[in-house]
C-alpha positions as CSV (number, residue, x, y, z in Angstrom):
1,X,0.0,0.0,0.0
2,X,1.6,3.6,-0.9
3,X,0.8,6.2,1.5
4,X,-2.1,7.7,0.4
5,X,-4.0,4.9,0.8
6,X,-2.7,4.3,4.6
7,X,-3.8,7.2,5.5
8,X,-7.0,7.3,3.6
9,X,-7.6,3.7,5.7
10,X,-6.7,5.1,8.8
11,X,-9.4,8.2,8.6
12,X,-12.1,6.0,7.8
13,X,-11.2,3.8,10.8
14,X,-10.6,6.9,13.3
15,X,-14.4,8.3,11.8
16,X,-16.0,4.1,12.4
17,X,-14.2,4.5,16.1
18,X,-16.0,7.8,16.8
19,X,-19.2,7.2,15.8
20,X,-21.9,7.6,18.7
21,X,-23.3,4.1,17.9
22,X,-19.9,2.0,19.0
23,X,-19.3,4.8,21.3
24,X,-22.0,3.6,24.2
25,X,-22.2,4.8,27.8
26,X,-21.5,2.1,30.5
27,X,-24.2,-0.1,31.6
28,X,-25.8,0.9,34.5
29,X,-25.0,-1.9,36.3
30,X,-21.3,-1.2,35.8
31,X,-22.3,2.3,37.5
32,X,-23.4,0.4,41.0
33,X,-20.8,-1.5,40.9
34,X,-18.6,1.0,41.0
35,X,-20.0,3.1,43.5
36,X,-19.8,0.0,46.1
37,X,-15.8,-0.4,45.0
38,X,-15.6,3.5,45.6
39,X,-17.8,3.3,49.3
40,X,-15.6,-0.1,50.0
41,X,-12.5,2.2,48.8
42,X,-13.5,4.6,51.3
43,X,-13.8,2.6,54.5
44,X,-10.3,1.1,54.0
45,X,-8.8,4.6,53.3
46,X,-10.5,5.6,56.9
47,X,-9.0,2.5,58.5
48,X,-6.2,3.1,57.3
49,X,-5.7,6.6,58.4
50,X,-6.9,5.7,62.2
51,X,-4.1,3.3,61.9
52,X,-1.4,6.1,60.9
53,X,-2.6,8.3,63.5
54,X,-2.6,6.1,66.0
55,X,1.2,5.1,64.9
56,X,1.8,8.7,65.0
57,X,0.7,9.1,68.5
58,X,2.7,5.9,69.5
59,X,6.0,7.6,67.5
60,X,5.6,10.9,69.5
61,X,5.3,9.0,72.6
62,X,8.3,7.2,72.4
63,X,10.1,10.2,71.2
64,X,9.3,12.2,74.3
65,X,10.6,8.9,76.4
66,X,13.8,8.9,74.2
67,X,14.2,12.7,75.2
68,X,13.4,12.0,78.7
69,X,16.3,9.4,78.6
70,X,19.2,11.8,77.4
71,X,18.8,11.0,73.2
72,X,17.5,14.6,72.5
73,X,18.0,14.0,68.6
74,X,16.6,10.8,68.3
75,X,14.1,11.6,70.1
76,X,12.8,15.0,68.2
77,X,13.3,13.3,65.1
78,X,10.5,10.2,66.1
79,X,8.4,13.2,67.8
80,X,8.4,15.1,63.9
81,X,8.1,11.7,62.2
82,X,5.2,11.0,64.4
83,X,3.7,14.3,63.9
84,X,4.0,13.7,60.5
85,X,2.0,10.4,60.4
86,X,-0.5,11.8,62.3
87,X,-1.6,14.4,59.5
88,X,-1.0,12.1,56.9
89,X,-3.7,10.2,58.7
90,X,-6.0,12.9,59.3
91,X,-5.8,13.6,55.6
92,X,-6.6,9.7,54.4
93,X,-9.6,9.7,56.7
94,X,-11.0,12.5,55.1
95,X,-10.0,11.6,51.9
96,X,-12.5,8.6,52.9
97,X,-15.0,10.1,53.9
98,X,-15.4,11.8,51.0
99,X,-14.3,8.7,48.7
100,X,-17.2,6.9,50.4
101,X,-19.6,9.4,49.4
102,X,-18.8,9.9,46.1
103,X,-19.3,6.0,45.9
104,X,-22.7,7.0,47.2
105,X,-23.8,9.1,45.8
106,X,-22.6,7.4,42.1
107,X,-24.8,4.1,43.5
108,X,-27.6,6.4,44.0
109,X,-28.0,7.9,40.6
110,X,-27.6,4.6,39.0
111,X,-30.2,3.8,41.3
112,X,-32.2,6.7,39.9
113,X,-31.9,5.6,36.4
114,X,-32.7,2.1,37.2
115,X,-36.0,3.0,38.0
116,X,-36.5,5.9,35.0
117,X,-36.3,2.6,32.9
């Protein structure tokens, strides 16, 4: 095939590819489906920023007992990591939160449809 003919195939492929017929929305099915992953999504991202905060809280603990016993670096440098983890948690929490109700409110509108039909 010469060129001209490449690209006159690949045009008429790119215009079959866009057409609104092949180009379908997702089933709404699909749609629930993916708002329980993103609610489940959003529990474990809670879970698991109780369980850095908590860590973080433990680390500054044991940095103030490291200070207490004489190893003043070591000891401020647990105390910051600890701080650190602590607002990293705070942060994965509320990411979610609001995760888990994006996931709800995407299960609700599929929902909505359902019943339209």
């Amino acid at each position: 095939m010469n060129r001209w003919t490449t690209l006159v195939m690949s045009g008429l492929v790119a215009t079959a590819l866009s057409m609104p017929v092949l180009a379908q929305a997702p089933a709404p099915g699909n749609a629930q489906k993916a708002g329980e992953r993103r609610e489940r999504r959003g529990k474990a991202l809670q879970k698991k920023g109780e369980r850095l905060e908590n860590k973080g809280a433990r680390q500054e603990k044991a940095g103030q007992k490291l200070e207490a016993q004489g190893n003043g670096k070591a000891g401020e440098k647990l105390e910051a990591k600890g701080a650190r983890n602590e607002k990293r948690g705070q942060r994965l929490e509320n990411k979610g939160a609001r995760v888990q109700k994006q996931g709800e409110k995407l299960e609700n509108k599929s929902q909505s449809t359902d019943q339209k039909k």
